[in-house]
C-alpha positions, 0 to 999 in steps of 0.5 A: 792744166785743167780744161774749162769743163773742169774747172766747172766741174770742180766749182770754179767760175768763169767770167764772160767777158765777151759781150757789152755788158757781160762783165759781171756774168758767170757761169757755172756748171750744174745738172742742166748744163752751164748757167749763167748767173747775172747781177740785177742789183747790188748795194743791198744791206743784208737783203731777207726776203724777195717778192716779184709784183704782176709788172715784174718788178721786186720788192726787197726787204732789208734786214736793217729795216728799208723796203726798196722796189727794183725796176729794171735793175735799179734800186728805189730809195727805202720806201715810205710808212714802214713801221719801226724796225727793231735791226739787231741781231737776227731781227729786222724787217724780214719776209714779204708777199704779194698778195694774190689779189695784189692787181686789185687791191695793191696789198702785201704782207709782211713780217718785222721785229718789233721792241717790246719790254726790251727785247723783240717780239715779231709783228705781221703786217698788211698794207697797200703799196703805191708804186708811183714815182714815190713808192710808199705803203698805204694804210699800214695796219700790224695784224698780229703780234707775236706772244711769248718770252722776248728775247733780248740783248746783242745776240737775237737768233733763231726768230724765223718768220716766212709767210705763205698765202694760201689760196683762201688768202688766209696767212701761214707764218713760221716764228722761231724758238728765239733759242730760248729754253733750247735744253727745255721742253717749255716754251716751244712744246706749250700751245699758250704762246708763239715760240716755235710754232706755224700759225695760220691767220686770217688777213685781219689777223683774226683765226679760221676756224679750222684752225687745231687748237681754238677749244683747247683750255689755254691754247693760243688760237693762231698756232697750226703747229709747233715744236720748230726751231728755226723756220727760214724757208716755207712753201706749198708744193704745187704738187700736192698742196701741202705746206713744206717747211725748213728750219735750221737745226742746232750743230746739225739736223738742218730740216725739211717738214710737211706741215700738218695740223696740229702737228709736233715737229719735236723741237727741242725734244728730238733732233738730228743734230747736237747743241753748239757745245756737242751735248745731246739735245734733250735726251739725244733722241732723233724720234719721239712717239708723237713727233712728226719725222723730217722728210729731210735732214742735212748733217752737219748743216748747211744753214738753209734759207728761203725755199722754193718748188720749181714750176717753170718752163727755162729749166725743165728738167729742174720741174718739181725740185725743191731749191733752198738757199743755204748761209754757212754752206753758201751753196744752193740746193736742188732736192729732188723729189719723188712724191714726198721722198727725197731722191738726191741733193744737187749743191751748186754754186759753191764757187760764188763764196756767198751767203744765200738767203732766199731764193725764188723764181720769177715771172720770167722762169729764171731763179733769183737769189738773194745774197745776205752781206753788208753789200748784197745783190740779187742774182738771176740764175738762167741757162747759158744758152737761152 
């Protein structure tokens, strides 16, 4: 019979019964010693994207379009002012921040799918939250609208959308290639739309002035960068300041970025991975003059969503890695780092069998998961003995 040390070693759970309101814990074995994985909320549908407010309560978004606030544990009804939500296939409401000066101006940000011509486009949005005993958003304006080819029918994919502030309050947000022309160097490669592409936009929507490509003949202001595929996940590193990205790839080829400006991350004309019908992408190239290499890849792929550099003090020896949630792989990964150079790659809690679509780290230092089913939860992840 194997001992409990081994059944954590080989990824198998174990439920702490003991205790009031231990039922629902787990605990599982990782680099930091045992954690313990709690539920703080359930009966979410396809939860996207988590934010902590100053108070330390959440915001949720779900995919299917509702915006919820958790405090203590229970869930808010959908929150008001939400604009219209087109839920189908990939699009749906999806990331949401709280703005660094949220205490005094009570503002998020926020990126939905949207219906135009048929299909779906994505749309970034501001407004102010009241979280009274009815929470609602306030002066709900939509500051940018995404421009390109829509996509359209049953099988929305690749749409992306994470948004990062940076500390000017200006907005970074990934918009996906929405597989379109994936054999093809067009739309992605062209600066004159927003497929596949990092833009930066000010919090009216409008374009800083650094931005790379605002006197180029043709070029959509907004765009930083271009040439992603699938952008789930985008952070600064602490660290250095740089701007991290994560896309997924094709069969493979799964990537972490630095975001640079002006920077061609390659898509669809490099690749570490291989087209869903095993032909080569482009011309089977991993490297191109001019494209910026990947820091990271995983093959084959492990689906990745949401990322996070970890800062706080209730795992230290976890300081300074990088967490991204993976949603074929159903696992969590810890990269270590040195510098910009990943070191090792820590996949832990394979035994939950959940998709992970974002993970964060609260107020508190714990780490907080999103898991992305009909019947999701959040998970606080903390060590079994603190």
């Amino acid at each position: 019979m194997k001992t409990l040390r081994t059944l954590f070693a080989s990824g198998a759970l174990l439920l702490a019964l003991n205790g009031p309101g231990k039922a629902d814990e787990i605990i599982f074995a990782t680099s930091a010693g045992d954690v313990v994985l709690s539920t703080v909320a359930n009966n979410l549908e396809y939860p996207w994207s988590l934010a902590f407010l100053p108070s330390g309560e959440m915001l949720v978004t779900e995919r299917t379009g509702r915006l919820r606030l958790v405090r203590n544990g229970r869930v808010s009804p959908p929150i008001g002012g939400v604009p219209a939500v087109y839920a189908r296939g990939q699009s749906g409401l999806l990331d949401v921040v709280v703005a660094r000066d949220f205490a005094t101006t009570r503002m998020i940000y926020f990126c939905y799918g949207e219906g135009a011509d048929g299909g779906a486009r994505l749309a970034v949005a501001r407004a102010r939250l009241l979280a009274d005993e009815s929470p609602r958003l306030d002066r709900v304006t939509t500051i940018f609208h995404q421009i390109g080819p829509v996509t359209r029918g049953p099988a929305i994919i690749n749409i992306g959308c994470r948004i990062v502030e940076a500390e000017d309050g200006s907005l970074f947000v990934t918009l996906g290639d929405h597989a379109a022309n994936s054999r093809q160097a067009l739309p992605v490669q062209s600066l004159d739309n927003h497929l596949g592409k990092v833009i930066h936009i000010r919090p009216d929507g409008s374009s800083p002035p650094e931005n790379p490509f605002l006197k180029t003949s043709g070029a959509r202001p907004e765009v930083w960068a271009f040439g992603v595929r699938n952008p789930e996940g985008l952070a600064f590193n602490p660290a250095t300041g740089e701007l991290w990205e994560q896309e997924h790839g094709p069969m493979g080829g799964d990537e972490i970025n630095i975001i640079s400006k002006g920077g061609n991350y390659g898509w669809p004309l490099v690749s570490y991975g291989r087209n869903y019908d095993g032909s080569p992408v482009g011309k089977g190239k991993q490297k191109a003059a001019g494209v910026t290499d990947p820091i990271w890849y995983w093959a084959p792929s492990i689906a990745t969503s949401g990322m996070m550099f970890y800062t706080g003090d209730l795992f230290p020896a976890w300081k300074g890695s990088l967490f991204n949630g993976g949603l074929k792989s159903k696992l969590l990964s810890r990269l270590v780092l040195d510098g910009n150079r990943v070191v090792s790659d820590e996949r832990m809690l394979e035994g939950l069998n959940e998709r992970i679509r974002d993970v964060r780290q609260g107020r508190d230092g714990a780490i907080y998961i999103l898991t992305d089913n009909k019947e999701g939860r959040i998970l606080r992840m903390r060590p079994r003995n603190s």
